[in-house]
Each structure stands twice: as structure tokens, then as C-alpha cells.
Rosetta silent file (secondary structure, phi, psi, omega in degrees, C-alpha in Angstrom):
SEQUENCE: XXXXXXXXXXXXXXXXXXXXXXXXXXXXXXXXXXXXXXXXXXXXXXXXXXXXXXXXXXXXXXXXXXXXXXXXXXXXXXXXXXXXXXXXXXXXXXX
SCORE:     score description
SCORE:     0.000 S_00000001
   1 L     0.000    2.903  176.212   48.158    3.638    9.479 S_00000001
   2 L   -81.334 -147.149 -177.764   48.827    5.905   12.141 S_00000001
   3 L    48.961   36.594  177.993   47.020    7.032   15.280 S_00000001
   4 L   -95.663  -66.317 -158.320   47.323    3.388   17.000 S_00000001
   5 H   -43.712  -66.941  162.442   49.943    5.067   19.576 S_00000001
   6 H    16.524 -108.783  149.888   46.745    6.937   20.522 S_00000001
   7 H    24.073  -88.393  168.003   44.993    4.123   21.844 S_00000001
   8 H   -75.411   43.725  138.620   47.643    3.006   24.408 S_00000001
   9 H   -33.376 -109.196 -168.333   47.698    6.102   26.232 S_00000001
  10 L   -53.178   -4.845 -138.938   45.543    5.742   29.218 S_00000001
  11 L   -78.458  116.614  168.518   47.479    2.061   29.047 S_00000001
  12 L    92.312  -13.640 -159.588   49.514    1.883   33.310 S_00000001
  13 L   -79.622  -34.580  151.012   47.955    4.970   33.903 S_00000001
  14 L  -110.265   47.201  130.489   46.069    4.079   37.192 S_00000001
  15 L   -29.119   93.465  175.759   48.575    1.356   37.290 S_00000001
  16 L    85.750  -10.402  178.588   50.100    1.112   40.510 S_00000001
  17 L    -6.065  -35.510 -155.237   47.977    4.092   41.841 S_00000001
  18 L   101.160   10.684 -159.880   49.491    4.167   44.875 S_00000001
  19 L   -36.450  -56.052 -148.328   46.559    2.162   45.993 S_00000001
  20 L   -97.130  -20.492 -163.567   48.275   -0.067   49.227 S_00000001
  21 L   -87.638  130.212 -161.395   50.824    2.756   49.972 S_00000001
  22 L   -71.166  145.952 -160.476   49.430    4.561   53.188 S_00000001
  23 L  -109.929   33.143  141.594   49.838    8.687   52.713 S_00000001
  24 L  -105.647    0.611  152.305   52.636    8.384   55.977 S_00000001
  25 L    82.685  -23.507 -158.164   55.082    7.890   53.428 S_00000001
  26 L   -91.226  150.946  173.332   56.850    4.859   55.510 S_00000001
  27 E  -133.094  152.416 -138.057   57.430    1.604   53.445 S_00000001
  28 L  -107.943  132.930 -160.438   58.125   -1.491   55.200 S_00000001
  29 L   -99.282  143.462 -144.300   62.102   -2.464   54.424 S_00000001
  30 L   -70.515  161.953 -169.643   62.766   -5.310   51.702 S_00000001
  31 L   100.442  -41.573  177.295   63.649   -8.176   52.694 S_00000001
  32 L   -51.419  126.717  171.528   61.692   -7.973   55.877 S_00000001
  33 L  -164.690   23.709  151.347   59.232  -10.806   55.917 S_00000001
  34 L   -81.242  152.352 -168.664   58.908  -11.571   59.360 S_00000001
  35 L   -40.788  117.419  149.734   55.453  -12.665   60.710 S_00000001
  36 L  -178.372  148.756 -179.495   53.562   -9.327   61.681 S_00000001
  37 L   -65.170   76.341  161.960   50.278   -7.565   61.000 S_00000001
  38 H    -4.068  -80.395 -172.987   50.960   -5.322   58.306 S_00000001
  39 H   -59.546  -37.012  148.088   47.988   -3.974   58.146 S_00000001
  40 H   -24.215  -75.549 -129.458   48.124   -2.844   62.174 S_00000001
  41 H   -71.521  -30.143  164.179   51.358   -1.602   61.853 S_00000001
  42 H   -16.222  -70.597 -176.727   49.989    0.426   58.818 S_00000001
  43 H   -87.830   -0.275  166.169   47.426    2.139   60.569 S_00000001
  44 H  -100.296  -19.598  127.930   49.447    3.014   63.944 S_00000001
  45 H    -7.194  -67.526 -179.387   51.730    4.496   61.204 S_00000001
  46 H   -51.034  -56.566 -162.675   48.730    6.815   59.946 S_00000001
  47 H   -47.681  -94.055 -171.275   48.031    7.432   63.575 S_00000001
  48 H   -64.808   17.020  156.472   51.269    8.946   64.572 S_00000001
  49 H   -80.874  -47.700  171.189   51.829   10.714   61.107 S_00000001
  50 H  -110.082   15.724  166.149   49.283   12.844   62.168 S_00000001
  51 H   -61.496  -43.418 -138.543   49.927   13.084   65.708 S_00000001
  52 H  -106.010  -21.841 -170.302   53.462   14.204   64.826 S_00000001
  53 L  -113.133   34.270  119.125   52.103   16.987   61.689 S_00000001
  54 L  -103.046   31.384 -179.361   49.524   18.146   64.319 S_00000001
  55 L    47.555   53.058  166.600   52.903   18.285   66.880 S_00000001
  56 L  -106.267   93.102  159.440   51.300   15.913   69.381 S_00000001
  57 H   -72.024   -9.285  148.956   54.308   14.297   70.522 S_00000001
  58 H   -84.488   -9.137 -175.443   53.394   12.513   72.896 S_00000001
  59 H   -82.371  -49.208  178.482   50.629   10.674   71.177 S_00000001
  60 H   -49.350  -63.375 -165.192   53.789    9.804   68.590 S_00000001
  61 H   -48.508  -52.724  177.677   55.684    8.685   71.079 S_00000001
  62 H   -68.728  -13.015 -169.931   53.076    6.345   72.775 S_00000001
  63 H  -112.768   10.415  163.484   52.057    4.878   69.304 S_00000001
  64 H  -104.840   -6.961  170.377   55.939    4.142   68.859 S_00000001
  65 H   -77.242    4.854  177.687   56.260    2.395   71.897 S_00000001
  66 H   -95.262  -48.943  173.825   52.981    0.340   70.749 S_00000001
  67 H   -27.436  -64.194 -149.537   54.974   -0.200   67.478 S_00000001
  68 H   -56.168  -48.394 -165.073   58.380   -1.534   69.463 S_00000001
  69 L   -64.622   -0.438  176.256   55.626   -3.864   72.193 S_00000001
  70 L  -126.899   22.803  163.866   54.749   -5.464   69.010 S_00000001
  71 L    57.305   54.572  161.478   58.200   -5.760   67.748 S_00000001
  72 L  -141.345  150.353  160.380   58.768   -3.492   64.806 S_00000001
  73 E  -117.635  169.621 -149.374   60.981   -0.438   64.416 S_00000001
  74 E  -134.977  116.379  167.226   60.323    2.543   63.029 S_00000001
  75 E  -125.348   92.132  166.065   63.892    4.353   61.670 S_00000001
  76 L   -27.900  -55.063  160.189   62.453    7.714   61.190 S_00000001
  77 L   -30.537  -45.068  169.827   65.246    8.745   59.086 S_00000001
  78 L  -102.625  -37.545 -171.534   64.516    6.476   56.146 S_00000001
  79 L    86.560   30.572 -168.697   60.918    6.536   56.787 S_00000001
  80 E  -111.991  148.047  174.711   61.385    3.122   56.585 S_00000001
  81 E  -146.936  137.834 -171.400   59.942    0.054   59.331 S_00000001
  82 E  -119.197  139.401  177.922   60.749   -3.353   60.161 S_00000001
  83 L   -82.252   94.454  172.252   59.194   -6.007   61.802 S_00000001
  84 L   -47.295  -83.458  177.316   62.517   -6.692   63.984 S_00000001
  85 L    84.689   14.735 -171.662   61.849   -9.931   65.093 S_00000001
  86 L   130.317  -21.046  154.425   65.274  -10.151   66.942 S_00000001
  87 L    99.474    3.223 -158.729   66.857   -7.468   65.519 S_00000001
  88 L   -14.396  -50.793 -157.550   69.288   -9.205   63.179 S_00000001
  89 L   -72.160   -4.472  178.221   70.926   -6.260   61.951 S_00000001
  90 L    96.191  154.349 -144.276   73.036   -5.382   64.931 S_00000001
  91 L   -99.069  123.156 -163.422   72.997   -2.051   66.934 S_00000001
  92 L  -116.466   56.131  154.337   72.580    1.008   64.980 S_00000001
  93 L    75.531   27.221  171.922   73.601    3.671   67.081 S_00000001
  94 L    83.973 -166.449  156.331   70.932    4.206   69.722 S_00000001
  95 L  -105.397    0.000    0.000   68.235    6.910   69.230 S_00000001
């Protein structure tokens, strides 16, 4: 009666793949669910991920002020980004 445990194995295993999460690491912080193209902010993410790991900082720079003109931040720190939308949380210490 054994060997069933077999079976479910491969069961989850490309589960969850990582499929939607973008290889720049940033995830967009819960709660957040103001109105904004995702998928954009996604891919000016990608952009200046590798602007910044081939050390073109200025390219970074210019694709975070294209973030901010479309009203998300980017808090480096966490790796985390929010569609601000007004900014709710109150002023968090500048850059």
C-alpha cells in the first residue's frame, strides 16, 4: 500500500514559478491598489535594473523621474514601489 507519496511529488512544483514576478526583484507594496499601469511600471523597473547593474546612472535616474511623472515611488531600500496617488503615508525622510 505504499508508494502513493510518490505520485504527489512533482504536485506545486512549478506552482507559483515565479511566473509574474519581473527578475528586478521590486514588488509592488500591499495594500497599494491605486489605479496605475502595472504592467508599465513593471517594465521601466526592468529598464533601470539594468541601467543601474550596467552603472548607467543616469539612464536610472531618468527612468525614476518617468516613474515619479506617472506617480509611483520607487523606495529603493525595500525594493519595494507604490503607485502614490497622493502620497498618503506622510513624509518619509527625503532622499
Amino acid at each position: 500500500g505504499y508508494g502513493g507519496a510518490a505520485n504527489g511529488g512533482g504536485f506545486g512544483g512549478g506552482f507559483g514559478g515565479g511566473g509574474s514576478r519581473s527578475s528586478h526583484g521590486y514588488t509592488r507594496q500591499p495594500g497599494d491598489n491605486a489605479p496605475c499601469d502595472v504592467a508599465k511600471v513593471d517594465d521601466l523597473l526592468q529598464q533601470r535594473n539594468d541601467a543601474k547593474r550596467g552603472r548607467d546612472f543616469d539612464t536610472a535616474d531618468r527612468i525614476r523621474d518617468q516613474l515619479r511623472a506617472m506617480g509611483v515611488e520607487v523606495m529603493d531600500r525595500d525594493r519595494v514601489w507604490r503607485a502614490s496617488g497622493g502620497g498618503m503615508m506622510g513624509g518619509g525622510g527625503g532622499s
